[in-house]
C-alpha positions as CSV (number, residue, x, y, z in Angstrom):
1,X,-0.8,10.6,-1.1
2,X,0.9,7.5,-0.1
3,X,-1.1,5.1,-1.9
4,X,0.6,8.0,-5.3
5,X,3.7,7.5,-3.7
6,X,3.7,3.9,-3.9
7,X,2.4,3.7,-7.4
8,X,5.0,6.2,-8.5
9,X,7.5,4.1,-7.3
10,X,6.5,1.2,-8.8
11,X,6.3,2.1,-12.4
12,X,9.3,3.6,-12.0
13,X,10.7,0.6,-10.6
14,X,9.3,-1.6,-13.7
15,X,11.0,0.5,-16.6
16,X,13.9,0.5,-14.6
17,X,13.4,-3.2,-14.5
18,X,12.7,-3.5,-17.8
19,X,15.5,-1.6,-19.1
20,X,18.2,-3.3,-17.1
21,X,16.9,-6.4,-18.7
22,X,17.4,-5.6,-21.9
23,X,20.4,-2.9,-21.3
24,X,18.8,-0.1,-23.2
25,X,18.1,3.1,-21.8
26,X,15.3,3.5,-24.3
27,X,13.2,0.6,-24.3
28,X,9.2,1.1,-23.0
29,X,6.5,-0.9,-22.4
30,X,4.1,-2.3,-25.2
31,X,0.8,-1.0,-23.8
32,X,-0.5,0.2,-20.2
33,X,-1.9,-2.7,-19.8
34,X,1.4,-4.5,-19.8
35,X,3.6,-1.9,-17.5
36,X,0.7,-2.4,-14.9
37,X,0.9,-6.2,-15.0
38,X,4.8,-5.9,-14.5
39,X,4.0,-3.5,-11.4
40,X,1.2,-6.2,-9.6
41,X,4.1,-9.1,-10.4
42,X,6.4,-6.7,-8.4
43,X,4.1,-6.0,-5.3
44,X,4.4,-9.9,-4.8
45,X,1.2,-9.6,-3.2
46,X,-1.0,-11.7,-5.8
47,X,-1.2,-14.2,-8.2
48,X,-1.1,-13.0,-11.6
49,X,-3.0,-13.6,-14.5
50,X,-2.8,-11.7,-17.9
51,X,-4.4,-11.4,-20.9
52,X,-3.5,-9.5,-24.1
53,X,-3.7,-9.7,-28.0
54,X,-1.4,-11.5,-29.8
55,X,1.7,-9.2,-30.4
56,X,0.3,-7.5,-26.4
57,X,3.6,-8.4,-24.5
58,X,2.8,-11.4,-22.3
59,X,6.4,-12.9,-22.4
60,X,7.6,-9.9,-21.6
61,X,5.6,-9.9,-18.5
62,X,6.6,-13.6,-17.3
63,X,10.4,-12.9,-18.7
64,X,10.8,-9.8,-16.8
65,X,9.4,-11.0,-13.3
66,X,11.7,-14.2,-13.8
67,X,14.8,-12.1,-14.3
68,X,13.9,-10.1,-11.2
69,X,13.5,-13.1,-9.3
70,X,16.0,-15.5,-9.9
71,X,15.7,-17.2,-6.5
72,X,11.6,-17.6,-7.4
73,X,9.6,-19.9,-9.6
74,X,7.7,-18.4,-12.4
75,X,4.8,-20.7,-13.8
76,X,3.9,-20.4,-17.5
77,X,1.0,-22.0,-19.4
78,X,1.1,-22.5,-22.9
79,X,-1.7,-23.8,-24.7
80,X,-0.5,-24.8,-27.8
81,X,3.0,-27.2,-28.3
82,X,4.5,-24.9,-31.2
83,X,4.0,-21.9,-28.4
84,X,6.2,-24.3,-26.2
85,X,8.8,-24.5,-28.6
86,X,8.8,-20.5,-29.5
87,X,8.9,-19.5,-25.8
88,X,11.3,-21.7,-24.7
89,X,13.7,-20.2,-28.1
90,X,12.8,-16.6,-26.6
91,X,13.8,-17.5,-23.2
92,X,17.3,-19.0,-24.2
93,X,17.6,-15.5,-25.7
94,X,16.9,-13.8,-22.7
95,X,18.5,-16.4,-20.2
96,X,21.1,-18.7,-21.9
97,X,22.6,-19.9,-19.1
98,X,19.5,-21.0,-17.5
99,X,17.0,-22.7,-19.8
């Protein structure tokens, strides 16, 4: 039951997250798959590694824990220079004041 408990909280935790990010009461999560990445990021407990389709929600993922954790350091590996370029344009969307 606890082990319930806990998971409970923690997706509730990560919409709540998620919609405080983007201050709408009706945004969701992509996939699953993407809501339970946002909830091991939360736990703190592991490194995390994720991988989705194109279009799957992996800046999402990275974006969210980074505006959770403001006093952290979130590490992002991009393999491909015009990736660079596009994520860092997305971030400055999300977090002009820091990037």
């Amino acid at each position: 039951m606890i082990g319930e408990i806990s998971s409970l909280e923690s997706q509730a935790t990560a919409l709540l997250s998620l919609r405080q990010m983007y201050e709408k009461d009706d945004v969701r999560f992509k996939s699953k798959e993407q809501a339970e990445a946002i909830q091991v990021v939360l736990k703190r407990k592991e490194d995390v590694l994720v991988i989705l389709p194109t279009g799957g929600g992996k800046t999402l993922i990275f974006q969210l824990a980074a505006f959770l954790e403001k006093d952290m350091t979130t590490v992002v590996i991009l393999p491909f220079v015009a990736l660079l370029e596009e994520m860092l344009e997305r971030c400055r969307d999300v977090f002009p004041q820091n990037v």
